[in-house]
N, C-alpha and C positions, 0 to 999 in steps of 0.2 A: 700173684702174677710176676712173672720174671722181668728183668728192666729190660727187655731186649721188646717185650711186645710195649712198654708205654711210651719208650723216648721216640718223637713225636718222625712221622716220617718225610721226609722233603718231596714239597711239590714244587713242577714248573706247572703254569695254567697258561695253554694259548686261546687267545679270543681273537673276533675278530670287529666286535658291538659292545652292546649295552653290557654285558659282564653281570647279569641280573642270579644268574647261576654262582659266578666267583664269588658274587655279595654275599651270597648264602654260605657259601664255606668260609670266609670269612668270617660271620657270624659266628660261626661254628666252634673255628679256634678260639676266636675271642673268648666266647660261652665258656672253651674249656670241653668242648661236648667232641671233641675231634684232636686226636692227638698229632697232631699234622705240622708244619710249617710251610707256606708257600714260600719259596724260596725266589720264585721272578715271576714276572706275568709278561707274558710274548705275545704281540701284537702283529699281523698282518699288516694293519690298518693304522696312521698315526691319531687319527681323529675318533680313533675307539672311546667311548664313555669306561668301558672297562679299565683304560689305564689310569684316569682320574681316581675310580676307587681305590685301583693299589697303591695309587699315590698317597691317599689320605689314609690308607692302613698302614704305609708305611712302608709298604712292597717294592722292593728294584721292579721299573717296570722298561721294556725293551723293544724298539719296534725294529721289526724285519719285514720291509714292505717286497713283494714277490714281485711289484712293478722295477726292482732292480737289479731283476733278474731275467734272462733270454730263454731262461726255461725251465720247467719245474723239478728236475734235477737236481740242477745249480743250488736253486732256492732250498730244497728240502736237506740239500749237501751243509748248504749255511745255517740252514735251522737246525739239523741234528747237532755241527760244532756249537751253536749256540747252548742248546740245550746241555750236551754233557757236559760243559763247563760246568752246569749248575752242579752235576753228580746227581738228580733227581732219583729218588725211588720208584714217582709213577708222576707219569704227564695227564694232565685233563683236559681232555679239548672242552671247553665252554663258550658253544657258539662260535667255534671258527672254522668259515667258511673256504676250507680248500680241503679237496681233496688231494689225501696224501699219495705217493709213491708208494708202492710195493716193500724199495727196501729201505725206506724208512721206516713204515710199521712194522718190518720185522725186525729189525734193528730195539726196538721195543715192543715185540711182543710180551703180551701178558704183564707190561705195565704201562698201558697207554688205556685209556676210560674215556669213555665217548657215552653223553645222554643224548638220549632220540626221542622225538616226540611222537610215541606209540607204542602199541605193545606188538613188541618184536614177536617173531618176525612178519608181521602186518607190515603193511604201508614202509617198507623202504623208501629212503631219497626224500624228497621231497611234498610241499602241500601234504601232509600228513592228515591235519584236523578238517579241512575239504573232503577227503577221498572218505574220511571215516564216515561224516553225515552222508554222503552220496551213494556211499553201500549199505545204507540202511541199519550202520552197527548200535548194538544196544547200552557199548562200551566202547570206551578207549583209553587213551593213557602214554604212559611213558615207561622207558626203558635205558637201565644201567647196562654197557657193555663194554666188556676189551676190545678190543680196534684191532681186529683184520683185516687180511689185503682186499677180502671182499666188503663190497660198502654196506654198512650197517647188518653187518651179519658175526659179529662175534660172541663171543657164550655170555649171556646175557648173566647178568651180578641180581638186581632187581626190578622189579617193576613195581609202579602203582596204577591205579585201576580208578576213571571216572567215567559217571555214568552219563549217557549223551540223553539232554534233557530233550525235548517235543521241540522246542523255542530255537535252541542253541545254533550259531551260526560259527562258523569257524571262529571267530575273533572271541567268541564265549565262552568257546571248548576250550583255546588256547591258552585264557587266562584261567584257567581253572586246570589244567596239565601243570601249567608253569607252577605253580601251588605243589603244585608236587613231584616236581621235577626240584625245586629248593630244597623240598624234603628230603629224599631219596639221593641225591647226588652225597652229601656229605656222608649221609649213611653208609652209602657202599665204600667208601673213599676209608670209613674207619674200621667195615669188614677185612678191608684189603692191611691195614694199620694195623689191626691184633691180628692177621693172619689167617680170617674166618675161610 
């Protein structure tokens, strides 16, 4: 393998919560199982739990609250400066709650990763593990993708697949998606890393 696919690639990770996804990449690099570097972790929100973990990982962590901003423009004007400061190779959204501008997701295209809870293209947007029991699905799951200007609709990297038990109420479905939404996120993050 030539050094070009193993020295490790810089991530920015914006959240806008718990960071239960970042945890996991995290993990990852620790492990050694991810050739990666998160280089900041950008926060919407200053009372994010997510910025605690990069705290204790040791991550510059940055909050960009959009409440200081008159419009979402402005704000995505300030989070892209933010961001290339870092020189990022690929952004991950992890749980953060805004939708972006147009020309800011194009502005990184084809390096911006978004996990959705579902298997794309199902259930866009929202209430995801509700809508999946309500249509009677035998299955459901989660989905790796690049971030296009449409919402939750870019070429999807991977998915995992769980099976919707007889019992399961949203909140059962959910914790057992997130199981593999941990899995699958850094996965795809080191397809992107050796270039798969």
């Amino acid at each position: 393998m030539s050094h070009d696919l193993v020295s490790p690639i810089r991530l920015v990770v914006l959240i806008s919560g718990n960071g239960s996804n970042l945890q996991a990449i995290i993990d990852d690099i620790t492990n050694n199982n991810l050739p990666a570097k998160i280089v900041a972790v950008i926060s919407n929100k200053a009372d994010a739990y997510g910025l605690e973990r990069a705290k204790k990982a040791g991550i510059e962590q940055r909050v960009l609250s959009h409440k200081d901003f008159s419009n979402r423009n402005q704000y995505d004007l300030a989070l892209k400066e933010l961001i290339d400061g870092y020189q990022p190779d690929l952004i991950i959204l992890a749980g953060f709650m805004r939708i972006l501008s147009n020309e800011f997701v194009e502005h990184y295209l084809h390096k911006m990763m978004n996990i959705h809870p579902s298997l794309l293209p199902k259930y866009k947007g929202l209430n995801t593990h509700q809508r999946a029991l309500d249509a009677g699905d035998k299955e459901h799951g989660c989905s790796v993708h690049f971030v296009t200007p449409e919402l939750d609709d870019g070429p999807v990297i991977l998915q995992a697949t769980v099976e919707i038990k007889e019992n399961d109420t949203a909140e059962s479905l959910a914790a057992r998606v997130h199981e593999q939404e941990h899995r699958i996120y850094p996965q795809a993050i080191r397809m992107f890393a050796e270039k798969k």
